[in-house]
N, C-alpha and C positions, 0 to 999 in steps of 0.2 A: 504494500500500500504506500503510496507517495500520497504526502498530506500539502493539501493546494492550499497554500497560504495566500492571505490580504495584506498586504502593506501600508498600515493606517497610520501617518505621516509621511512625509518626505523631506526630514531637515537633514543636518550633518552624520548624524550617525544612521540614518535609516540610508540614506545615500551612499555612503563613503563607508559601511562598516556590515549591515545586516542585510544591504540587497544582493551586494558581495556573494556574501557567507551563504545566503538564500539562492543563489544561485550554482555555489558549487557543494548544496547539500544533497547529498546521495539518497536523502528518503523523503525529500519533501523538494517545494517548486513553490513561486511566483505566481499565483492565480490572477491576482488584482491590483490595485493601489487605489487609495482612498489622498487627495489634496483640496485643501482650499482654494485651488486653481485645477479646474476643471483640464485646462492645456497641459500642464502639469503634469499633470498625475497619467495623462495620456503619454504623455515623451519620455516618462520614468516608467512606465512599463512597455514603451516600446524598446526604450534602452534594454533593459533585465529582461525582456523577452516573455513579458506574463502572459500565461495560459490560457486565461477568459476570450471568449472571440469578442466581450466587451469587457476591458480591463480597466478601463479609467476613470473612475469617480469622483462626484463633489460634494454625493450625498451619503452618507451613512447608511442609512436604510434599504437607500437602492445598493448598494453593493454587500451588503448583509442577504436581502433578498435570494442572491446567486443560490441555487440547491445544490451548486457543484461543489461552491466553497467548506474547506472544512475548518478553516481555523485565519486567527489574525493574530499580527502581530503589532503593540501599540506603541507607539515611538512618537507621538505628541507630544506638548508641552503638560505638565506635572498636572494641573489640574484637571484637564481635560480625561484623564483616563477612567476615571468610574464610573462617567456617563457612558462613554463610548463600548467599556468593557461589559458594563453591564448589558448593553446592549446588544451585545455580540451572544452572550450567554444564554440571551432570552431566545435569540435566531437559532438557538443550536448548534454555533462556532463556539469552540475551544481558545485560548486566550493567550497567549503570550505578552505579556506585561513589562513593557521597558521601564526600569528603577527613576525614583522610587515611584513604588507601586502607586500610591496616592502622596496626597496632603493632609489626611487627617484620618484620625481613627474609623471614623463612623463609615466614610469609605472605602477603608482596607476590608471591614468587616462586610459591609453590601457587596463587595464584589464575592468576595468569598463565597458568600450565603449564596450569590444570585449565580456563581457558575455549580454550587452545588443542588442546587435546585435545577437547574436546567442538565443535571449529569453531564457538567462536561470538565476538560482538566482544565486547570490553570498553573500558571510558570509564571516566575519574575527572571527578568533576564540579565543576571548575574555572571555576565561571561569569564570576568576571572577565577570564581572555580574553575574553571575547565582550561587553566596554564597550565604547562605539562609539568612545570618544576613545581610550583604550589602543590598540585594534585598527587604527586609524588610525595613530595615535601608531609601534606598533610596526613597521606596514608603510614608515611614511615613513621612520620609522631603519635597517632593512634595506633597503630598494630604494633610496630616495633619498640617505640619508647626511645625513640634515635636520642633525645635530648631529656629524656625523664619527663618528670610529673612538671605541666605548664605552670608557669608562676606569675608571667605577665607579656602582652604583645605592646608592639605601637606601629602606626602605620603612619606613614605624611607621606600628603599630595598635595601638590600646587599648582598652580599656572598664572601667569599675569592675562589681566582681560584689558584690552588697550583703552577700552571704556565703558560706561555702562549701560551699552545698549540693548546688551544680548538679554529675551527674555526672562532668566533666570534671576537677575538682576532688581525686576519690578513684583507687583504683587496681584498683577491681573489672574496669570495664567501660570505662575511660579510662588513658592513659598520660600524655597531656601535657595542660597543660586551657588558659592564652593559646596557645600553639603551636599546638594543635589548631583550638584554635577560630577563629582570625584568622590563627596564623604561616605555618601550612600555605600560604594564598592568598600574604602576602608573599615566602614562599619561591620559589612556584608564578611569580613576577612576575617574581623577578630572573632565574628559569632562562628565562622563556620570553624575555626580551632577551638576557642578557647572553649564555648558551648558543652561540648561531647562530654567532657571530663571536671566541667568547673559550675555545671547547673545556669542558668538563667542571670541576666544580670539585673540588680536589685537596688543601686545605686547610679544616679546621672550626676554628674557636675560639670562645669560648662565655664567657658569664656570665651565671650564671643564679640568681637569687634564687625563695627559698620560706620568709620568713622573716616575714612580715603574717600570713596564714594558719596556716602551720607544718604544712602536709597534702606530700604526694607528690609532688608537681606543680607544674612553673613558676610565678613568680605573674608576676614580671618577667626578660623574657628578650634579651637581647644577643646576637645572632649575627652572626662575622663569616667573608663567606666570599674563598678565594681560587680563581682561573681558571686554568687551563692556563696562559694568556699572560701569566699575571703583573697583571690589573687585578682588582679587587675591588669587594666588595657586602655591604651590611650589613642586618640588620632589625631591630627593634625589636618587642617586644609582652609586654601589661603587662593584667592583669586587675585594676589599683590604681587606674589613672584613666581620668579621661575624656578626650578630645583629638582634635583633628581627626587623621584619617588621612592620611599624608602621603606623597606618594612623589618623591625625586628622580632623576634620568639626567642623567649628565654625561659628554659626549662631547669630542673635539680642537678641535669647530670651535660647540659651544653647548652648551645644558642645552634639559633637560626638566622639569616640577614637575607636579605637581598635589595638592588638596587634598579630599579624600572622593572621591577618584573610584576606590581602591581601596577598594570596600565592597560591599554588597548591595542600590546602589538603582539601579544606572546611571547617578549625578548626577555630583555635585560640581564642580567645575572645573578646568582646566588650560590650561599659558601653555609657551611654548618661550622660548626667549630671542631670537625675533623677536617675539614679543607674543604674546597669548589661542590658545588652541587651543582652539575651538569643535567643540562636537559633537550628537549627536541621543542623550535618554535612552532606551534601549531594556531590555527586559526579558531581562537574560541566564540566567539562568533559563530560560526560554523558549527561547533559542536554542539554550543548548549541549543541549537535548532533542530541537531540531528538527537538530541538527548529527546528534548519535548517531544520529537512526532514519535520517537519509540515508548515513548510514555503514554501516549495516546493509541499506538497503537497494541500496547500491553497493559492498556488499564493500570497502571500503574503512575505513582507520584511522579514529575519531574524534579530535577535534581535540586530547585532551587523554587519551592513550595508556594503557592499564596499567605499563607501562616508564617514562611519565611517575613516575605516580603512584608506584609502588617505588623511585624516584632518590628523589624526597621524603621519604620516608618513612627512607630509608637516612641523609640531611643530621639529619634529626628526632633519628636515634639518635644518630649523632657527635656534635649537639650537645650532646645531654643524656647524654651516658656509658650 
């Protein structure tokens, strides 16, 4: 079964990252695209080569309608997704969720309830789980204990924004704009390590500037969290500079490092405290797509949950009040 996706957005990364990935996925395809620009959405699936013998939308509905369609993936801006999700649920498409899932509790929870009501799966699309050195990295710290019992992670991501234009920025259609945009994955990193072994995190505390810009939204963000068990994890994320991506793990019996290797190429590098942690660059992207439609098509969870996605999104709100 190749599962005929919709493409609901077409900004930077649904362009430049997931129509990509969607195109050289071995179990799924390109059915549609859904833009605010009717022409649009037509040129971006004649590009990617979508499946529909009418692939280009301006309406939601009408491209939900498709009985060929079986799923979508949503790559809007931040608020827009629980309308559109829920929507897809009630049509009887399957949901792929671009982070974060929402803006607020109430609808992390609606979409939940409304794709479980409608039986169908839902995924947030957390593509750095699926880096080959992390995935490695993570399995060796839970099955083998490479570094012992976890005591505390931190991640920092950055980028400079040249100004404050980009939506994430304001409070139309965005709530958080570093968080959103990079903190979410950092978040996304420490829960899916430190989680397994150290229970639920039970503590938020926060420092958070908006004071270069002077708009809505994060510009530089401190978050520190704490665990059931008492160890902690910190993140960092900052739309003021530029900076390698960094992430550290520190266990009883070693560390973990790496450097760009949380980001969106599947590169960078990383070392344990036995020496280099070598890995193979893969396109994750690609994978957590080919993960979802096996999951859809084995009734089964995707690797990266809606339950996921609404803990995040709940840590998002604690931190920023």
């Amino acid at each position: 079964m190749t599962l005929k996706m919709a493409m609901i957005g077409t900004g930077r990364i649904a362009e430049g990252k997931l129509l990509p990935a969607l195109r050289d996925a071995e179990s799924a395809e390109l059915w549609s695209v859904l833009s605010r620009d009717k022409s649009r959405a037509e040129a971006v699936a004649r590009e990617f080569a979508a499946g529909a013998s009418n692939p280009g939308h301006d309406d939601l509905n009408t491209l939900l309608a498709d009985p060929d369609l079986d799923a979508v993936i949503i790559a809007t801006p931040d608020k827009l997704h629980a309308e559109q999700a829920i929507a897809a649920a009630k049509a009887g498409k399957h949901v792929l969720c671009e982070k974060p899932m929402t803006t607020s509790n109430e609808d992390a929870e609606s979409i939940i309830q409304a794709c479980k009501d409608a039986g169908v799966t839902l995924g947030v699309a957390y593509h750095i789980r699926w880096h080959d050195g992390l995935r490695r990295l993570h399995s060796a710290v839970h099955n083998d204990k490479v570094i012992g019992d976890l005591r505390h992670m931190r991640v920092q991501w950055s980028f400079q924004a040249p100004d404050d234009g980009n939506w994430r920025a304001g409070s139309d259609v965005g709530k958080w704009w570093g968080l959103a945009g990079v903190g979410t994955h950092c978040l996304d990193q420490i829960l899916w390590f430190m989680e397994p072994t150290c229970g639920d995190v039970v503590e938020v505390e926060s420092l958070i500037s908006k004071d270069f810009f002077k708009g809505p939204n994060d510009e530089t963000a401190m978050v520190s969290l704490k665990f059931a068990n008492g160890m902690t994890a910190e993140l960092t994320t900052s739309v003021l500079f530029q900076a390698p991506t960094q992430f550290e793990l520190y266990g009883s019996k070693g560390w973990a490092r790496g450097e760009d290797a949380v980001g969106t190429t599947g590169a960078g590098r990383m070392w344990t405290s036995a020496g280099e942690w070598p890995f193979e660059v893969v396109d994750g992207y690609r994978l957590e797509i080919e993960d979802f439609a096996a999951a859809v098509r084995n009734g089964r969870e995707p690797e990266a949950t809606g339950e996921m996605g609404a803990k995040n999104v709940q840590i998002l709100l604690k931190a920023t009040g």
